[in-house]
SERO-4910 file (N, C-alpha, C, O; in steps of 0.05 Angstrom, whole numbers):
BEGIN
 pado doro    nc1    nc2    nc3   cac1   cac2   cac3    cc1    cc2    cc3    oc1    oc2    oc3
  Unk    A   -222     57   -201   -247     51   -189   -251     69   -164   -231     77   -152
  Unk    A   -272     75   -158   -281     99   -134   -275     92   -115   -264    106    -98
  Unk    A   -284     61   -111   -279     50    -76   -252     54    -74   -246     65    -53
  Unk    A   -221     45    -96   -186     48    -92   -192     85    -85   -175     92    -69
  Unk    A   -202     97    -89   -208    124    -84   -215    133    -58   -218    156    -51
  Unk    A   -217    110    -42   -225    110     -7   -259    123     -5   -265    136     15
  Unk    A   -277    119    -26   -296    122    -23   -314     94    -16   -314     79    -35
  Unk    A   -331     83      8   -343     63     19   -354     56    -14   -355     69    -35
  Unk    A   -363     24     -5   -375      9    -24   -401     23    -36   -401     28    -60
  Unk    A   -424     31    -19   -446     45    -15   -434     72    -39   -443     73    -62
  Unk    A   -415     91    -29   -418    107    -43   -406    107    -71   -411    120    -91
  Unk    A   -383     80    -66   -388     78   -105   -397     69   -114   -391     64   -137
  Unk    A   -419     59   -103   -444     46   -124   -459     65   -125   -469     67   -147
  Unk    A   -472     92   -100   -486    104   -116   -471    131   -137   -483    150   -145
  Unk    A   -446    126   -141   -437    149   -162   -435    132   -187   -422    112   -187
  Unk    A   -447    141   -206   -451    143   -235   -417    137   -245   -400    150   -234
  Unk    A   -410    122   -261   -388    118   -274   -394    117   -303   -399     93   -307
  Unk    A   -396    132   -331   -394    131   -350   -415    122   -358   -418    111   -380
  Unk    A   -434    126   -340   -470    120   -341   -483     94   -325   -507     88   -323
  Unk    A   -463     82   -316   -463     49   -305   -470     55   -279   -456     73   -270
  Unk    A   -488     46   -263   -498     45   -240   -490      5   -227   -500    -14   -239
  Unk    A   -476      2   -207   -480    -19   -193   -486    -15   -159   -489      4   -144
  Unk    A   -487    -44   -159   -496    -42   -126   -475    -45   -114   -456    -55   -126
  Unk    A   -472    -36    -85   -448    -38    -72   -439    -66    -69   -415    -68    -65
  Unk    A   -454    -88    -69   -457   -122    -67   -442   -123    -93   -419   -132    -89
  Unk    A   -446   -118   -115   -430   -133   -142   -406   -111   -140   -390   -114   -158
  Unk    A   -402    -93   -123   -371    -76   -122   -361    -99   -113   -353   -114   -132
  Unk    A   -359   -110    -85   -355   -125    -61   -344   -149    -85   -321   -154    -92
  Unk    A   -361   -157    -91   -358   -174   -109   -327   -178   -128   -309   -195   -127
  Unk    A   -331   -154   -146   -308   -151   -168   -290   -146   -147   -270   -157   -154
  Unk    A   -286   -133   -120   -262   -133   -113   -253   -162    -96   -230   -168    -94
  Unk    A   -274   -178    -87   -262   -201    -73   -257   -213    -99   -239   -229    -93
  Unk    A   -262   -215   -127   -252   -237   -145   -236   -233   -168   -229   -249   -185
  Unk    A   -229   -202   -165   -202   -191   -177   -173   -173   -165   -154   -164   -178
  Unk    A   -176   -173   -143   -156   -166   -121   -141   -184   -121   -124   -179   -138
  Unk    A   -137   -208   -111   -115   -224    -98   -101   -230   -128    -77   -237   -130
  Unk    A   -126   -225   -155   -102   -230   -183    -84   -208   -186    -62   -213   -195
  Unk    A    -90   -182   -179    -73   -166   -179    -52   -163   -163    -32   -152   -172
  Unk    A    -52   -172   -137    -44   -183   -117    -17   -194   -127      6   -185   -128
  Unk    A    -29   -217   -136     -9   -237   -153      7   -225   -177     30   -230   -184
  Unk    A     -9   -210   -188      4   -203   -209     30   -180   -202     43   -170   -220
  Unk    A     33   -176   -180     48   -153   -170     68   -171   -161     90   -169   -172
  Unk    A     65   -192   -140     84   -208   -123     93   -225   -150    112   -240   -144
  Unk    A     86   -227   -174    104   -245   -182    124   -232   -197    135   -246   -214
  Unk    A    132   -207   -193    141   -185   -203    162   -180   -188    157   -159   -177
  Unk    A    185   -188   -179    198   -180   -160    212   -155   -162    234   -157   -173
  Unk    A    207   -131   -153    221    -99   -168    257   -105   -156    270   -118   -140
  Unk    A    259    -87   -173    295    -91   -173    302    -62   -147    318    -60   -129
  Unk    A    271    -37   -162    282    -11   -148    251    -11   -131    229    -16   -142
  Unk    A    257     -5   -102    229      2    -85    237     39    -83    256     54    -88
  Unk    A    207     42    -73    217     69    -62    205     67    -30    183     55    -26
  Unk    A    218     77    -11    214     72     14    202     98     31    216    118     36
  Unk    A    176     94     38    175    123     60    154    119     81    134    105     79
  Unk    A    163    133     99    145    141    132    130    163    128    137    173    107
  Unk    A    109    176    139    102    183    144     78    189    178     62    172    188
  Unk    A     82    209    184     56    213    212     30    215    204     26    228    184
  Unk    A      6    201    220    -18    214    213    -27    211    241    -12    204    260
  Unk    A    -58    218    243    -70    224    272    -96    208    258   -106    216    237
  Unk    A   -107    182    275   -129    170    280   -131    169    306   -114    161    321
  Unk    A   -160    181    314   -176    182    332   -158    203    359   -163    203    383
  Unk    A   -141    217    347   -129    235    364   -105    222    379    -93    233    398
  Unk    A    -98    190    366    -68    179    366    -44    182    345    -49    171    324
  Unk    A    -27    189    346     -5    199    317      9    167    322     22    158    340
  Unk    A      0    157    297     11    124    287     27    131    252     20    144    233
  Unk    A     46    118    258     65    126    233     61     94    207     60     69    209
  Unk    A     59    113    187     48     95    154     81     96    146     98    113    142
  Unk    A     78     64    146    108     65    131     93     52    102     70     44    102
  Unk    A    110     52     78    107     42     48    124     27     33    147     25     40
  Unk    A    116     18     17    133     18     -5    119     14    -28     97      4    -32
  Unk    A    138     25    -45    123     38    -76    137     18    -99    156      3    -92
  Unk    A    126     17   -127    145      7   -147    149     30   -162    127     36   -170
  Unk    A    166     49   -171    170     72   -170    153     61   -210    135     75   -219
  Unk    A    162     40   -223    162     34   -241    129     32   -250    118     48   -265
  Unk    A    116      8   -237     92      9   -244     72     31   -228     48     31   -234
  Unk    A     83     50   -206     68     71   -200     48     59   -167     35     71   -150
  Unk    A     57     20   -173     32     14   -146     47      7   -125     68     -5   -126
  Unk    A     27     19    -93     40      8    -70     39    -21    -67     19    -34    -73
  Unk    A     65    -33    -56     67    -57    -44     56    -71    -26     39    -88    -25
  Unk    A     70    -59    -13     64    -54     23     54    -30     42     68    -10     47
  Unk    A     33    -34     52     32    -11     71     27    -22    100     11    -41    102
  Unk    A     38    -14    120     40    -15    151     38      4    166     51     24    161
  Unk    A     16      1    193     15     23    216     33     12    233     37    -12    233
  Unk    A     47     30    251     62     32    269     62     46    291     65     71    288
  Unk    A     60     37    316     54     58    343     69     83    347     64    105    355
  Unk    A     94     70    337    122     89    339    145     85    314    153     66    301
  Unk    A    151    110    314    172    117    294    214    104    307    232    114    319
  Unk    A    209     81    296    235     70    311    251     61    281    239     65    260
  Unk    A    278     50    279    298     42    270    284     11    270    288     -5    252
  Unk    A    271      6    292    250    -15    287    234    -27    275    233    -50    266
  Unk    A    217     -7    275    197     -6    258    207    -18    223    198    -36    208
  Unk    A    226      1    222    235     -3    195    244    -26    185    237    -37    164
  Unk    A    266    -36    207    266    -65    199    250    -90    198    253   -108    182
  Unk    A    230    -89    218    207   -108    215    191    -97    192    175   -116    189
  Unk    A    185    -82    178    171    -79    157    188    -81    134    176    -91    115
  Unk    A    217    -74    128    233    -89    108    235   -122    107    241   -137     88
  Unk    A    228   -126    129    230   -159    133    212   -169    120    215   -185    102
  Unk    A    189   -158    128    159   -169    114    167   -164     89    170   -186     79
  Unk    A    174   -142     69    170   -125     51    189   -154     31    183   -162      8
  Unk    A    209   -162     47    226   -179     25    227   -216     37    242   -233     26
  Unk    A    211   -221     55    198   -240     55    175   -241     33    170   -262     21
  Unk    A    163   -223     30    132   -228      4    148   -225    -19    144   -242    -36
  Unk    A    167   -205    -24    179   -197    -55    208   -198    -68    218   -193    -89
  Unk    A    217   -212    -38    250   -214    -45    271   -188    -39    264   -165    -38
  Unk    A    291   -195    -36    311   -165    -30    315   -150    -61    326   -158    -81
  Unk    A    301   -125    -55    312   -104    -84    333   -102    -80    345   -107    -59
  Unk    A    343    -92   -107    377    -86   -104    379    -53    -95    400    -42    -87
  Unk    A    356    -41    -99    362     -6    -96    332      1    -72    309     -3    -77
  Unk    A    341     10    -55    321     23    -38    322     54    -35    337     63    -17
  Unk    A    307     70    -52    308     99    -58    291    112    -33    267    109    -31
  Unk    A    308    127    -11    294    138     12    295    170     11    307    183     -6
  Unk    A    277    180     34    286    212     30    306    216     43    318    238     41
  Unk    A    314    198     59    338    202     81    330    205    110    345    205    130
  Unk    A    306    207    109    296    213    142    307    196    162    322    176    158
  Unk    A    299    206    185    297    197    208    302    166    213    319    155    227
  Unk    A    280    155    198    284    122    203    296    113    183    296     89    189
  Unk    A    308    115    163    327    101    149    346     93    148    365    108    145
  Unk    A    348     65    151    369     42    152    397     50    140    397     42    117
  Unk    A    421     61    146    451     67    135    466     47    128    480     39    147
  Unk    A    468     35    107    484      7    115    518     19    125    536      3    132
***
């Protein structure tokens, strides 16, 4: 869908999809009343393998760090979190969340960076 594409409601309603024109109101729509199933359909999935990564970006001329996690398997993000700072911190309060919603994976596949947890 255009809007998972980071295009506003407005503009995927006015782009043409396979000849289908909707309003940005019935987008709004299909996503408030099929999201939280997919939602669900993900969390009742508990993955065995995550894949784990940080990244920097710059909003509004502040550098706030995107941490993730991926199901390497079905291809969709889990979790995503902003962060003021890049800490050993960070990481753990967002693993916390990450296996409070989905449970502890048995394999956490990192690039090795900076913030990753060594047991």
């Amino acid at each position: 869908m255009r809007h998972a594409a980071g295009l506003s409601l407005r503009e995927a309603s006015a782009s043409e999809v396979e000849g289908l024109k909707r309003s940005h109101n019935a987008i709004w729509k299909w996503i408030q009343r099929f999201a939280p199933k997919l939602f669900e359909a993900d969390k009742a999935k508990k993955p065995k393998i995550i894949v784990l990564d940080e990244t920097s970006i710059n909003i509004g001329g502040e550098i706030v760090y995107l941490h993730a996690t991926i199901n390497p398997e079905s291809r969709r993000i889990l979790l995503l979190r902003l962060y003021p700072s890049r800490s050993t911190l960070s990481v753990y309060a967002f693993m916390m969340e990450f296996i409070k919603r989905y449970g502890r994976p048995k394999l956490v596949c990192t690039d090795g960076g900076h913030g990753t947890i060594k047991p």
